[in-house]
PDB file of N, CA, C, O and CB in Angstrom:
ATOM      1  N   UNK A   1     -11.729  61.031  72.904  1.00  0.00           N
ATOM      2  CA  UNK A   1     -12.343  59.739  72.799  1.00  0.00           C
ATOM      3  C   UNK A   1     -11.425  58.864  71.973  1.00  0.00           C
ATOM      4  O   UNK A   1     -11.164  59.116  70.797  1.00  0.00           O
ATOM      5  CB  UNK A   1     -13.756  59.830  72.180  1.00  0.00           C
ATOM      6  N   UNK A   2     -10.891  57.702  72.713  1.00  0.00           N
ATOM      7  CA  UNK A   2     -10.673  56.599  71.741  1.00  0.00           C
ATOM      8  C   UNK A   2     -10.974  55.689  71.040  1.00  0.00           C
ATOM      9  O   UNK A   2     -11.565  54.929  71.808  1.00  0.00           O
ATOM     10  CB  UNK A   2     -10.323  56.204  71.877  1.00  0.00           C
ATOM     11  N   UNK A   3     -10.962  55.186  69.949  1.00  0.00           N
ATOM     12  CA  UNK A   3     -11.454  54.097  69.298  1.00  0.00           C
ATOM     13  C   UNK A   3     -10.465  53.347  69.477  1.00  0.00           C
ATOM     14  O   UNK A   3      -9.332  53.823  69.562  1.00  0.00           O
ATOM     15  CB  UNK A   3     -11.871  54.208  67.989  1.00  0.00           C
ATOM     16  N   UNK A   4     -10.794  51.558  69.602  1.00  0.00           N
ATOM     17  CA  UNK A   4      -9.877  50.694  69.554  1.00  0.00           C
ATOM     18  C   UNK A   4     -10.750  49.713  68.986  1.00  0.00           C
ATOM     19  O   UNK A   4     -11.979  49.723  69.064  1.00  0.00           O
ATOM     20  CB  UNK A   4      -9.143  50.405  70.798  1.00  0.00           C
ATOM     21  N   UNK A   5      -9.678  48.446  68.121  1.00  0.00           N
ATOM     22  CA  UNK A   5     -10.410  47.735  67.333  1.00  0.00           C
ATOM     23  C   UNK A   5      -9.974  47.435  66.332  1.00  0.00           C
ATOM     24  O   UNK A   5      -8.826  47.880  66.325  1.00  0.00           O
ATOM     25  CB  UNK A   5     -11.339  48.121  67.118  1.00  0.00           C
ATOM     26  N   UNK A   6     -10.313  46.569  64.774  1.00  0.00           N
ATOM     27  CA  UNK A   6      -9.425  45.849  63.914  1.00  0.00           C
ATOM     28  C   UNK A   6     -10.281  46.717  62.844  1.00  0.00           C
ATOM     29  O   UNK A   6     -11.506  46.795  62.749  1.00  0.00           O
ATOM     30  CB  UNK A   6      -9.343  43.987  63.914  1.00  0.00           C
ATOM     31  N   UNK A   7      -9.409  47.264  62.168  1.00  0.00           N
ATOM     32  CA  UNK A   7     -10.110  47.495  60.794  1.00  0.00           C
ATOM     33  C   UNK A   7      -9.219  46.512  59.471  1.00  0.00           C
ATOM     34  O   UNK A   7      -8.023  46.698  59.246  1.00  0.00           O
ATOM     35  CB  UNK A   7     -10.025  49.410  60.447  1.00  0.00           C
ATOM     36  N   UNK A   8     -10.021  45.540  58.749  1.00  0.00           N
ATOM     37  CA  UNK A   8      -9.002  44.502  57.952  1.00  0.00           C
ATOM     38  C   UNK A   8      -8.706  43.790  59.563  1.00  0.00           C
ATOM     39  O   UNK A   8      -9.437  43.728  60.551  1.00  0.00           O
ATOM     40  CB  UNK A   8      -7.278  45.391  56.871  1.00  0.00           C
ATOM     41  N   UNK A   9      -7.122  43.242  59.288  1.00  0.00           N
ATOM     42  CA  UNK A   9      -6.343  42.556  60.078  1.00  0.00           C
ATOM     43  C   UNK A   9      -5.521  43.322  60.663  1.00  0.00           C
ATOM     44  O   UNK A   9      -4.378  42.866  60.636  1.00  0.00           O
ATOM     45  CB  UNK A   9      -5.760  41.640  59.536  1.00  0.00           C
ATOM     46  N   UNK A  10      -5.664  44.665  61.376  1.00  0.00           N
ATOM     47  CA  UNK A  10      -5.014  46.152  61.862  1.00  0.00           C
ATOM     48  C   UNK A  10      -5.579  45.843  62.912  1.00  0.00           C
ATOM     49  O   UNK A  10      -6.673  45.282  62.978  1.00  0.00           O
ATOM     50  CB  UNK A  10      -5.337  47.722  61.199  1.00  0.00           C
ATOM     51  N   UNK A  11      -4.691  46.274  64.100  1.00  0.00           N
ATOM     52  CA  UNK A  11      -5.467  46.411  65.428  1.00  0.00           C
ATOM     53  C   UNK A  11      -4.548  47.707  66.091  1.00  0.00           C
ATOM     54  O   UNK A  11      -3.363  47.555  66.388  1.00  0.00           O
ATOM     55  CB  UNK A  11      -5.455  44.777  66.483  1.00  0.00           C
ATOM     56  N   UNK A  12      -4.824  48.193  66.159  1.00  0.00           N
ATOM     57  CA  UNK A  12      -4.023  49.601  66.708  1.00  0.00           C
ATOM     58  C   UNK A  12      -5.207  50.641  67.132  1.00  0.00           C
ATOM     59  O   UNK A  12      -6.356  50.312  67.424  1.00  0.00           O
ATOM     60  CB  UNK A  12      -2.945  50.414  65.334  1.00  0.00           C
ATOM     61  N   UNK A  13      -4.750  51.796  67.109  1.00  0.00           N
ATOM     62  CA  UNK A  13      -5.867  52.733  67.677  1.00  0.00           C
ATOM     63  C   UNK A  13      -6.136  54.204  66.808  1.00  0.00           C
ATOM     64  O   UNK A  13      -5.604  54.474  65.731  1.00  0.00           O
ATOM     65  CB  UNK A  13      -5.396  53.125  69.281  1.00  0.00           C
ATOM     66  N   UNK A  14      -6.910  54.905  67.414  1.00  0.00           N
ATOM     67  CA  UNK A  14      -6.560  56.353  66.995  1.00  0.00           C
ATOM     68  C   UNK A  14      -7.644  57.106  67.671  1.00  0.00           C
ATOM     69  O   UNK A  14      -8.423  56.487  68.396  1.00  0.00           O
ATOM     70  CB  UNK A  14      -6.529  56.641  65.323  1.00  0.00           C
ATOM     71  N   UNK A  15      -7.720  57.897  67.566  1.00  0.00           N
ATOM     72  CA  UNK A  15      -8.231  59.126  68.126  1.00  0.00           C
ATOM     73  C   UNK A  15      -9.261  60.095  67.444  1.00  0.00           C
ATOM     74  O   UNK A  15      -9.014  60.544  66.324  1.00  0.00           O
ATOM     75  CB  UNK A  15      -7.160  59.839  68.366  1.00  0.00           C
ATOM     76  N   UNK A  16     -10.535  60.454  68.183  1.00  0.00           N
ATOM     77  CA  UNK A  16     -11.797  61.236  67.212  1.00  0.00           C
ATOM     78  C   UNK A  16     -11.724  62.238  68.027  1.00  0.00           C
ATOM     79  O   UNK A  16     -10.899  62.182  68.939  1.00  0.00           O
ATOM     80  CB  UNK A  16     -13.492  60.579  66.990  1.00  0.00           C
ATOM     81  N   UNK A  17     -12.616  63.441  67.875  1.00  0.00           N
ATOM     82  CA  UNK A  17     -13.043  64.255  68.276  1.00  0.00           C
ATOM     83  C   UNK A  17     -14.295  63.823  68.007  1.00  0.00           C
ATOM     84  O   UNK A  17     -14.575  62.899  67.243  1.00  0.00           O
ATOM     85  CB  UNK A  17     -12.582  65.312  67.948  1.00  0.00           C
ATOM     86  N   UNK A  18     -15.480  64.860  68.983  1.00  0.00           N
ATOM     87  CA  UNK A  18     -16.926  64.278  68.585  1.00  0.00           C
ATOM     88  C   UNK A  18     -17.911  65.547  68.884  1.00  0.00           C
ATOM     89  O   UNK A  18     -17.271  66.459  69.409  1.00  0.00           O
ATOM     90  CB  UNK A  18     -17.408  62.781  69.600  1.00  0.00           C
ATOM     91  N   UNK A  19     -18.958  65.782  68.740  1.00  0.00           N
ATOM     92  CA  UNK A  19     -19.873  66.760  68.892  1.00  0.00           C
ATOM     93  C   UNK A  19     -21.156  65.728  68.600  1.00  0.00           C
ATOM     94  O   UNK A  19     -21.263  64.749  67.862  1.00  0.00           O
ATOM     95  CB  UNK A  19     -19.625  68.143  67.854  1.00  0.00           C
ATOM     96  N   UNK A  20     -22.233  66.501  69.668  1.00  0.00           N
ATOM     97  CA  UNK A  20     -23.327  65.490  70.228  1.00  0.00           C
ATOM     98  C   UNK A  20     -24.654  66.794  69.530  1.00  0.00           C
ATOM     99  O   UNK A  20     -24.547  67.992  69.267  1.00  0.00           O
ATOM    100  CB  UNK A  20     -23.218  65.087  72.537  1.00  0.00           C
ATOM    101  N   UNK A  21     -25.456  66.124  69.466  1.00  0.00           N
ATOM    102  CA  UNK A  21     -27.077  67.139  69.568  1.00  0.00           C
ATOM    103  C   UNK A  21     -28.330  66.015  69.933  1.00  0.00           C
ATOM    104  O   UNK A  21     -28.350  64.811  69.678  1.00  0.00           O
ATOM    105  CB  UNK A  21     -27.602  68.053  67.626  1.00  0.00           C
ATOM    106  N   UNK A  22     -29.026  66.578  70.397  1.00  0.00           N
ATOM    107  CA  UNK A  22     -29.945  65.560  70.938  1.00  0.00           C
ATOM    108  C   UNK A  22     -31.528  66.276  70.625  1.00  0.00           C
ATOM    109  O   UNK A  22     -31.740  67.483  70.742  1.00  0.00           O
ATOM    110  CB  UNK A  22     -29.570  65.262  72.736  1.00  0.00           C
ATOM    111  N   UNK A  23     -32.530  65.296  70.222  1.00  0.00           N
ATOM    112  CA  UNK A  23     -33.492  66.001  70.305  1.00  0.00           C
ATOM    113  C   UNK A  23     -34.678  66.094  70.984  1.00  0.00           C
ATOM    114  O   UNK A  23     -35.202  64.988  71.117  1.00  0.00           O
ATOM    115  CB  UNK A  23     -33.671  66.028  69.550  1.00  0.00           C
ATOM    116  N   UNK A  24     -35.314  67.022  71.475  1.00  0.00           N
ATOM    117  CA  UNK A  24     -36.455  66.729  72.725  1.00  0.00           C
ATOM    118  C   UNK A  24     -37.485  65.560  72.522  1.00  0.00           C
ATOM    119  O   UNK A  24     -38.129  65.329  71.499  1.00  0.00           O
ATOM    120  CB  UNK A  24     -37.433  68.080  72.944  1.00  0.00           C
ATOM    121  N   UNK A  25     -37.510  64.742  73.930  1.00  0.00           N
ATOM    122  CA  UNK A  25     -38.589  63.961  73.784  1.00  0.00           C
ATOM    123  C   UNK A  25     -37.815  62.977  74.188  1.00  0.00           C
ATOM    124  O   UNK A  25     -36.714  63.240  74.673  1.00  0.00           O
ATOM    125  CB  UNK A  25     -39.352  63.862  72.512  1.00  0.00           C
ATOM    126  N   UNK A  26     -38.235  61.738  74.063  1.00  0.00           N
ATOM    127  CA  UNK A  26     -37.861  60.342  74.465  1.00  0.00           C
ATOM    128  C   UNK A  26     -36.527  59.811  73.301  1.00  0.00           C
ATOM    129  O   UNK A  26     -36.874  59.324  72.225  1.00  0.00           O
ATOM    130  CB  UNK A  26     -39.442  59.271  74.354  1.00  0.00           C
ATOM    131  N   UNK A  27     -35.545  59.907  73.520  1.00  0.00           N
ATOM    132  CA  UNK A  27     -34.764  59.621  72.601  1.00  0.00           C
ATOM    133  C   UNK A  27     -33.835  60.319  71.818  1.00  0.00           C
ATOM    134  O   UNK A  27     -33.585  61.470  72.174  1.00  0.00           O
ATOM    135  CB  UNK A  27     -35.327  59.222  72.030  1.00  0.00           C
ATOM    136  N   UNK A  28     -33.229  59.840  70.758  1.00  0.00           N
ATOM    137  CA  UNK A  28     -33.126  60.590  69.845  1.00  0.00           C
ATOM    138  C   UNK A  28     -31.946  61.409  69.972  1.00  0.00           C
ATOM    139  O   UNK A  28     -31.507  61.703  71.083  1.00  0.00           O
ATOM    140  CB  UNK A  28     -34.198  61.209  69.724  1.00  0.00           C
ATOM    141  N   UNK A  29     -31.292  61.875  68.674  1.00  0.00           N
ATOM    142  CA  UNK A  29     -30.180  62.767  68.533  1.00  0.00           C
ATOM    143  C   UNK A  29     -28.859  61.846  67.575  1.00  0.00           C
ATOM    144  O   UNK A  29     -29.004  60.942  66.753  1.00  0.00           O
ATOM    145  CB  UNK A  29     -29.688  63.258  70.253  1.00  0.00           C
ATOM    146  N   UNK A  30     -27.841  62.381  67.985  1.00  0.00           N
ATOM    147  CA  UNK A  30     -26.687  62.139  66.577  1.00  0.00           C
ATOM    148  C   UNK A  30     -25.530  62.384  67.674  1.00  0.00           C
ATOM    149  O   UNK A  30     -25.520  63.054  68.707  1.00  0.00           O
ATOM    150  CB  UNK A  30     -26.703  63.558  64.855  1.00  0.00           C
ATOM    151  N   UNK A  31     -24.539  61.561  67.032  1.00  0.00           N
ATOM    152  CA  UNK A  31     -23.579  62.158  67.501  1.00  0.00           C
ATOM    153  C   UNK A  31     -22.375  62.154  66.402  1.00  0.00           C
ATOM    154  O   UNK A  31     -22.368  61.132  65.715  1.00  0.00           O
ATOM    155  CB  UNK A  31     -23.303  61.554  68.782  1.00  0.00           C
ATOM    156  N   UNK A  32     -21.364  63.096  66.110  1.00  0.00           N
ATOM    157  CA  UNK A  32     -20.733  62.831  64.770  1.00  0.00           C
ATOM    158  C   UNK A  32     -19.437  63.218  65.073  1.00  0.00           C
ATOM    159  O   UNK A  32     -19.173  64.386  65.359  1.00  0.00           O
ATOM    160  CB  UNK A  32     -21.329  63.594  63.502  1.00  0.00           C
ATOM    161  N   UNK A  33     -18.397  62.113  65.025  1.00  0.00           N
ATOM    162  CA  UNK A  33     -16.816  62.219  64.820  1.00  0.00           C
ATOM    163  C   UNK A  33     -15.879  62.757  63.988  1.00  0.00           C
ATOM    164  O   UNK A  33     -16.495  63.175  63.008  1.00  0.00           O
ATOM    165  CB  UNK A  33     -16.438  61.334  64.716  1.00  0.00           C
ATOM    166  N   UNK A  34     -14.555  62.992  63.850  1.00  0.00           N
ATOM    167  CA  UNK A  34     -13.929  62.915  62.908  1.00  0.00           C
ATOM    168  C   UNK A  34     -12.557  62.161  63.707  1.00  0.00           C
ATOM    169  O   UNK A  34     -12.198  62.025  64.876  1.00  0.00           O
ATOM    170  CB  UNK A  34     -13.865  64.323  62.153  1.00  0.00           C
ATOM    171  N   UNK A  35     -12.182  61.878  62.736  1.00  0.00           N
ATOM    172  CA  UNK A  35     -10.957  61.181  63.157  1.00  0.00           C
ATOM    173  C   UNK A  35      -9.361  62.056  63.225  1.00  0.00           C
ATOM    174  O   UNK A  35      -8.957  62.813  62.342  1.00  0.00           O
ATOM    175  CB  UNK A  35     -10.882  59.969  62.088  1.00  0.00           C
ATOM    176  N   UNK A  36      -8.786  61.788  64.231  1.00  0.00           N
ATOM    177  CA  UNK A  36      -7.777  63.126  64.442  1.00  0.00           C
ATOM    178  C   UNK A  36      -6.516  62.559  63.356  1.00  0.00           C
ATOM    179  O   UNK A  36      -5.934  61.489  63.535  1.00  0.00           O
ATOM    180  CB  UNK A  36      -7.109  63.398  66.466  1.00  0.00           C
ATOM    181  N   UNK A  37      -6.286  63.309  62.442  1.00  0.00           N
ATOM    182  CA  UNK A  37      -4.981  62.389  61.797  1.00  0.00           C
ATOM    183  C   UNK A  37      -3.656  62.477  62.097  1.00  0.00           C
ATOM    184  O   UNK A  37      -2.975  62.127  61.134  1.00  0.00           O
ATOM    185  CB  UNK A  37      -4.827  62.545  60.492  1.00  0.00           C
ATOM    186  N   UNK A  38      -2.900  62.864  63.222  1.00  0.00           N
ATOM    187  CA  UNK A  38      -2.019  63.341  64.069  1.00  0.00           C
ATOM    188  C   UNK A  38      -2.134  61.808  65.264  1.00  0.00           C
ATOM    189  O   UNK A  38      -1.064  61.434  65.745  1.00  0.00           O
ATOM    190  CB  UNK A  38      -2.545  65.112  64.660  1.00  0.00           C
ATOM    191  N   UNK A  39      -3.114  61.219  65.560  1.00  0.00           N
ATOM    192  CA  UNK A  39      -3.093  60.681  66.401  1.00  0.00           C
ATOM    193  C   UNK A  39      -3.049  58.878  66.208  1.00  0.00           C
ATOM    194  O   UNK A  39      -2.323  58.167  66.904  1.00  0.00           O
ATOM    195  CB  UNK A  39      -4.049  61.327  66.991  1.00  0.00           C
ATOM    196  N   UNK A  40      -3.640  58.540  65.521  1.00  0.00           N
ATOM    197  CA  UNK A  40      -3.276  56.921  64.912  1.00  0.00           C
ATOM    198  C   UNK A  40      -2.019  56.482  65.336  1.00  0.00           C
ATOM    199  O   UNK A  40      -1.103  57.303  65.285  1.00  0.00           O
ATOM    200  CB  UNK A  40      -3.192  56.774  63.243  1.00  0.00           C
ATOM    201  N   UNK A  41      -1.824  55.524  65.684  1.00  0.00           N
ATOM    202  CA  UNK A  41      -0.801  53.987  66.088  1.00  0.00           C
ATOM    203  C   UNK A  41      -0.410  53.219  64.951  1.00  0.00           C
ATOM    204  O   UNK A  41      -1.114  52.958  63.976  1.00  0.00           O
ATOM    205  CB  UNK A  41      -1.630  52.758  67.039  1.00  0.00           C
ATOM    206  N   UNK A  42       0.930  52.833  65.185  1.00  0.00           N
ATOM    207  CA  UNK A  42       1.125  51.691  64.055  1.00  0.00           C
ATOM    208  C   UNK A  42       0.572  51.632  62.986  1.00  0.00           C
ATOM    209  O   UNK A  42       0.163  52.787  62.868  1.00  0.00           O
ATOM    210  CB  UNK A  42       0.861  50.589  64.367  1.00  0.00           C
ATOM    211  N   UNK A  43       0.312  51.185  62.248  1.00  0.00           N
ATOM    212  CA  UNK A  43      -0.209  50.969  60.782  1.00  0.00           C
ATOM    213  C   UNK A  43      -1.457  51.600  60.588  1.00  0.00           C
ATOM    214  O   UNK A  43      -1.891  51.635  59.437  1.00  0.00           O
ATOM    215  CB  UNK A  43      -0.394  49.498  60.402  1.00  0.00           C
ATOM    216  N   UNK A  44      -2.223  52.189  61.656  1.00  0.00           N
ATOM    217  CA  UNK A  44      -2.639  52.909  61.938  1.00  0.00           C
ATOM    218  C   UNK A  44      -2.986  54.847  61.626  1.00  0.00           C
ATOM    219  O   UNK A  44      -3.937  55.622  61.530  1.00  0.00           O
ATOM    220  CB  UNK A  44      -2.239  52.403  62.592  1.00  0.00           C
ATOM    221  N   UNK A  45      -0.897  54.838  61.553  1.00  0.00           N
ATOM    222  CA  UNK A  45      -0.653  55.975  61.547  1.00  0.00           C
ATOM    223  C   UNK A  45      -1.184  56.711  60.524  1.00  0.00           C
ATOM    224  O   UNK A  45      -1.343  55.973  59.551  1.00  0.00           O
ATOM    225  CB  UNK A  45       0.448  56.076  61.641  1.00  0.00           C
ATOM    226  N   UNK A  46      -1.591  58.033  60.267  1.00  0.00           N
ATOM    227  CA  UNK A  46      -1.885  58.548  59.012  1.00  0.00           C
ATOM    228  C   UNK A  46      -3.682  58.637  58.384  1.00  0.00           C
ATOM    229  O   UNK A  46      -4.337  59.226  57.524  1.00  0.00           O
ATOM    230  CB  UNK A  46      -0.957  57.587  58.115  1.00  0.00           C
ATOM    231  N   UNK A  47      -3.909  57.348  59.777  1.00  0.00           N
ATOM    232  CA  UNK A  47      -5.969  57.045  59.312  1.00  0.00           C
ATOM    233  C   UNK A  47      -6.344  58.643  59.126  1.00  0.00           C
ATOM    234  O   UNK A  47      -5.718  59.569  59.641  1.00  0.00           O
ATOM    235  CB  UNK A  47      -7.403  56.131  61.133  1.00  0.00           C
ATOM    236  N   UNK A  48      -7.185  58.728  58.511  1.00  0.00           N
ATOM    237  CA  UNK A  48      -8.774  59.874  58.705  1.00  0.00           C
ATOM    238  C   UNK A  48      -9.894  60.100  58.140  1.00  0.00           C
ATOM    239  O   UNK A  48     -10.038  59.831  56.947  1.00  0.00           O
ATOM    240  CB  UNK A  48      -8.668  61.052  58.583  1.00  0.00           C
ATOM    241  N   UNK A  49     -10.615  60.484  58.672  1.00  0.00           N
ATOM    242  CA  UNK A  49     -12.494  59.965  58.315  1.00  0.00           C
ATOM    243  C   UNK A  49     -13.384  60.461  59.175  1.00  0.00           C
ATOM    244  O   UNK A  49     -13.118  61.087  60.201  1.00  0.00           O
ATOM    245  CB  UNK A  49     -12.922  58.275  58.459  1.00  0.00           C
ATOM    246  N   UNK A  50     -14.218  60.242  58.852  1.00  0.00           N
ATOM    247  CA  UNK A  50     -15.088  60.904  59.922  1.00  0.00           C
ATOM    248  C   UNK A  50     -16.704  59.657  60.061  1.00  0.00           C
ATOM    249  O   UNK A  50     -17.105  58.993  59.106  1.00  0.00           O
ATOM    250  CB  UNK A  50     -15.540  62.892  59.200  1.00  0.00           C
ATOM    251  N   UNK A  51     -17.154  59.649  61.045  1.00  0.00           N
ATOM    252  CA  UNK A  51     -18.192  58.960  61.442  1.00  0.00           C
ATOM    253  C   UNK A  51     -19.268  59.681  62.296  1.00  0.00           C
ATOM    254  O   UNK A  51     -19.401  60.879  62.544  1.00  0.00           O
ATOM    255  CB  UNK A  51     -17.690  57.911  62.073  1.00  0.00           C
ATOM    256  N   UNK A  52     -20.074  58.486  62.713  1.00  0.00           N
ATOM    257  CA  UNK A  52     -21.315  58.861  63.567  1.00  0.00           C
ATOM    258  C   UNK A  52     -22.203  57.805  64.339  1.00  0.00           C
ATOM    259  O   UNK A  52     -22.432  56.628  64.060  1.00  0.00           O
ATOM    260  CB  UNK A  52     -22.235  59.529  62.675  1.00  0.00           C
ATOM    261  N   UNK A  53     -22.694  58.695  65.545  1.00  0.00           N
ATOM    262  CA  UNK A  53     -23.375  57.355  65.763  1.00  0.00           C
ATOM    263  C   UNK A  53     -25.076  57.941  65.593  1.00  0.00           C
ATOM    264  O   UNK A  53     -25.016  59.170  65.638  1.00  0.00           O
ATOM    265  CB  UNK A  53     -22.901  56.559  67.540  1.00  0.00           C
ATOM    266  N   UNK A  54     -26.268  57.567  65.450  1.00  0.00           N
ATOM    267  CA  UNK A  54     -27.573  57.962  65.296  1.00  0.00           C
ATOM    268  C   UNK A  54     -28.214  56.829  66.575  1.00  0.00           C
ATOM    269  O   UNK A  54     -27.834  55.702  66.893  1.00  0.00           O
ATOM    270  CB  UNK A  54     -28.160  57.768  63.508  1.00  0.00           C
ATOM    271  N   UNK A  55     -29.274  57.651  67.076  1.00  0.00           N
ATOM    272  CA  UNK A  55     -30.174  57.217  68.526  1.00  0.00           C
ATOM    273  C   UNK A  55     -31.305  57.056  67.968  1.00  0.00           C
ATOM    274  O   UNK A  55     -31.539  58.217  67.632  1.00  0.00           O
ATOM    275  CB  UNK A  55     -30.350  58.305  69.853  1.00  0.00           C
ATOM    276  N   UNK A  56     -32.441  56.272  67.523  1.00  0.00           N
ATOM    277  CA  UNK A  56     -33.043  56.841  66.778  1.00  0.00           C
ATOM    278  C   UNK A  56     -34.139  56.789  68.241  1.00  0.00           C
ATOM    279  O   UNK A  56     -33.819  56.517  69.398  1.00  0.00           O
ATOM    280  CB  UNK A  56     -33.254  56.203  65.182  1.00  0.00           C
ATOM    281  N   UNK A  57     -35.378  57.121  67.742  1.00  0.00           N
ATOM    282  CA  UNK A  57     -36.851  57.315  69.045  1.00  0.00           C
ATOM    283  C   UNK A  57     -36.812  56.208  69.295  1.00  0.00           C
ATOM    284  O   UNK A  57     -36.937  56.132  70.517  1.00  0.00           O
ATOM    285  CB  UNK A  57     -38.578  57.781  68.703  1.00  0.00           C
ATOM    286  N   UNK A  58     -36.688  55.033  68.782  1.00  0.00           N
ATOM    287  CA  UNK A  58     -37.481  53.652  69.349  1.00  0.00           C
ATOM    288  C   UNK A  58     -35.862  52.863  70.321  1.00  0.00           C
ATOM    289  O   UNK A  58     -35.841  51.856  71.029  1.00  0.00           O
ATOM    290  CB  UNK A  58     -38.286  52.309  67.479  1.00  0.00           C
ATOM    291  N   UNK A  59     -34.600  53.901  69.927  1.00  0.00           N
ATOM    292  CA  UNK A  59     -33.640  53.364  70.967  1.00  0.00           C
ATOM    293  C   UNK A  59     -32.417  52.221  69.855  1.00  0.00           C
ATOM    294  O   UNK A  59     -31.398  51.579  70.109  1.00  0.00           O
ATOM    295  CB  UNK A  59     -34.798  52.313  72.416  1.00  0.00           C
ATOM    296  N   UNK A  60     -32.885  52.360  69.146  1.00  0.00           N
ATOM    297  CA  UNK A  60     -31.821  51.345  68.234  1.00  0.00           C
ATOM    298  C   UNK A  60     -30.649  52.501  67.727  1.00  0.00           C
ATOM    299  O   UNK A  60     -30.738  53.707  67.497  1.00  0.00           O
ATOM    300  CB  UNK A  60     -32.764  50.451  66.579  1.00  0.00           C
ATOM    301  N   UNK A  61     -29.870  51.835  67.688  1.00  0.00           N
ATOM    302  CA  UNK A  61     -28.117  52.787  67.529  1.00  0.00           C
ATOM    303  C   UNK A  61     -27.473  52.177  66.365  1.00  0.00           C
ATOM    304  O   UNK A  61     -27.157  51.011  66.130  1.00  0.00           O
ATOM    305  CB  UNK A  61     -26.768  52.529  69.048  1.00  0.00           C
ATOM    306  N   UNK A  62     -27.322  53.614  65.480  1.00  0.00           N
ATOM    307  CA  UNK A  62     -26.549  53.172  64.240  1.00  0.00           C
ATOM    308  C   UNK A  62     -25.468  53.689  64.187  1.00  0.00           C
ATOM    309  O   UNK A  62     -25.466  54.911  64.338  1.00  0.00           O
ATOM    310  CB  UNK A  62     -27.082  53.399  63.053  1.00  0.00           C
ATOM    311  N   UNK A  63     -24.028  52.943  63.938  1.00  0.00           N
ATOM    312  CA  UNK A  63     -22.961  53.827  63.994  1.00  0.00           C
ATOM    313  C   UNK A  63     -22.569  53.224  62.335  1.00  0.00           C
ATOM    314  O   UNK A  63     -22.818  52.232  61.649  1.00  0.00           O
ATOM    315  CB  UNK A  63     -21.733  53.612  65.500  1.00  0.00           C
ATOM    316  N   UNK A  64     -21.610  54.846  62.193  1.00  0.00           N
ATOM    317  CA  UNK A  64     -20.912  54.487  60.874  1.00  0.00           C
ATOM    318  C   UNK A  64     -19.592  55.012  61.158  1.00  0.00           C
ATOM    319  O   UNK A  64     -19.433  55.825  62.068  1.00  0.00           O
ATOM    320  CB  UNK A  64     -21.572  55.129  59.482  1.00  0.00           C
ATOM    321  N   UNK A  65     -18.120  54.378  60.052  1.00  0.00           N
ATOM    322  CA  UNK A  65     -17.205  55.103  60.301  1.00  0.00           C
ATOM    323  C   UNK A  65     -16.660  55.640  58.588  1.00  0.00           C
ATOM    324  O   UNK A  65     -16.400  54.601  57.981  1.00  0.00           O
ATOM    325  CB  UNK A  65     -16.177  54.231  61.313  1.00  0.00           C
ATOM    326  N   UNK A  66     -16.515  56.389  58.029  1.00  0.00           N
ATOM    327  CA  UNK A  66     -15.900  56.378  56.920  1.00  0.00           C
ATOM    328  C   UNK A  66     -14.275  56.783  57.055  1.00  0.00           C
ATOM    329  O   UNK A  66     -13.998  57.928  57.415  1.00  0.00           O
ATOM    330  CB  UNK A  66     -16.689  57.252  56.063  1.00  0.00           C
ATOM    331  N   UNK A  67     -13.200  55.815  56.757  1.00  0.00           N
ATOM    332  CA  UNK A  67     -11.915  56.442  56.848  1.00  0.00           C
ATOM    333  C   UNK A  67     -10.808  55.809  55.784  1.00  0.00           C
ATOM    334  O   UNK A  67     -10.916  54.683  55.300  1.00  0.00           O
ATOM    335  CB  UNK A  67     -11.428  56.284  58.353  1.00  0.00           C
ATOM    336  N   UNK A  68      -9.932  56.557  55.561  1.00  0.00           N
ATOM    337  CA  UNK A  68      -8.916  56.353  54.704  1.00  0.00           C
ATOM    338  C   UNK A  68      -7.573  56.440  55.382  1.00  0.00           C
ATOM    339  O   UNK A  68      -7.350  57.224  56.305  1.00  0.00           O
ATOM    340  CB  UNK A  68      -9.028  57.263  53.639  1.00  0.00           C
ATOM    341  N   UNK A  69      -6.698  55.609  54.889  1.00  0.00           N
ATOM    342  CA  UNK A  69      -5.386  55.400  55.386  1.00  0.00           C
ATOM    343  C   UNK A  69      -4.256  55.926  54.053  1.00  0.00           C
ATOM    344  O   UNK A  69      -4.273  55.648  52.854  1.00  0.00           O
ATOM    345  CB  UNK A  69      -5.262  53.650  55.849  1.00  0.00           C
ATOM    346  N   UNK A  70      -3.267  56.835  54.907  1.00  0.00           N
ATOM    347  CA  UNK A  70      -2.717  57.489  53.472  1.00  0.00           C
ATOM    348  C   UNK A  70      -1.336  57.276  53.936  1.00  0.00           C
ATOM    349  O   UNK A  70      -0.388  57.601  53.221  1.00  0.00           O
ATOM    350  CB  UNK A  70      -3.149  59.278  53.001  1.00  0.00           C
TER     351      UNK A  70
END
């Protein structure tokens, strides 16, 4: 999976891995990234962190990313 997009005034890319779980019923579940640090672009290079996105029952989507550039 790729991410693309500006973090600051950065626009380059990088690369997550991801693992999903879902839970029975109407909705619902997680899904949670990490960021590959081998894979980042340009100024980019070197990112890593890890994120997520949350489904909740009523259908609203929360994503987070936490990452550091070294």
């Amino acid at each position: 999976m790729r991410a693309e997009g500006t973090l600051t005034v950065v626009a380059r890319s990088f690369d997550v891995a991801r693992s999903a779980a879902t839970t029975s019923g109407r909705g619902g579940g997680a899904q949670f990234v990490v960021i590959d640090l081998a894979r980042g672009t340009g100024e980019l290079a070197g990112i890593g962190g890890t994120g997520g996105l949350a489904m909740d029952q009523d259908g609203a989507h929360r994503f987070w990313l936490e990452y550091e550039l070294r």
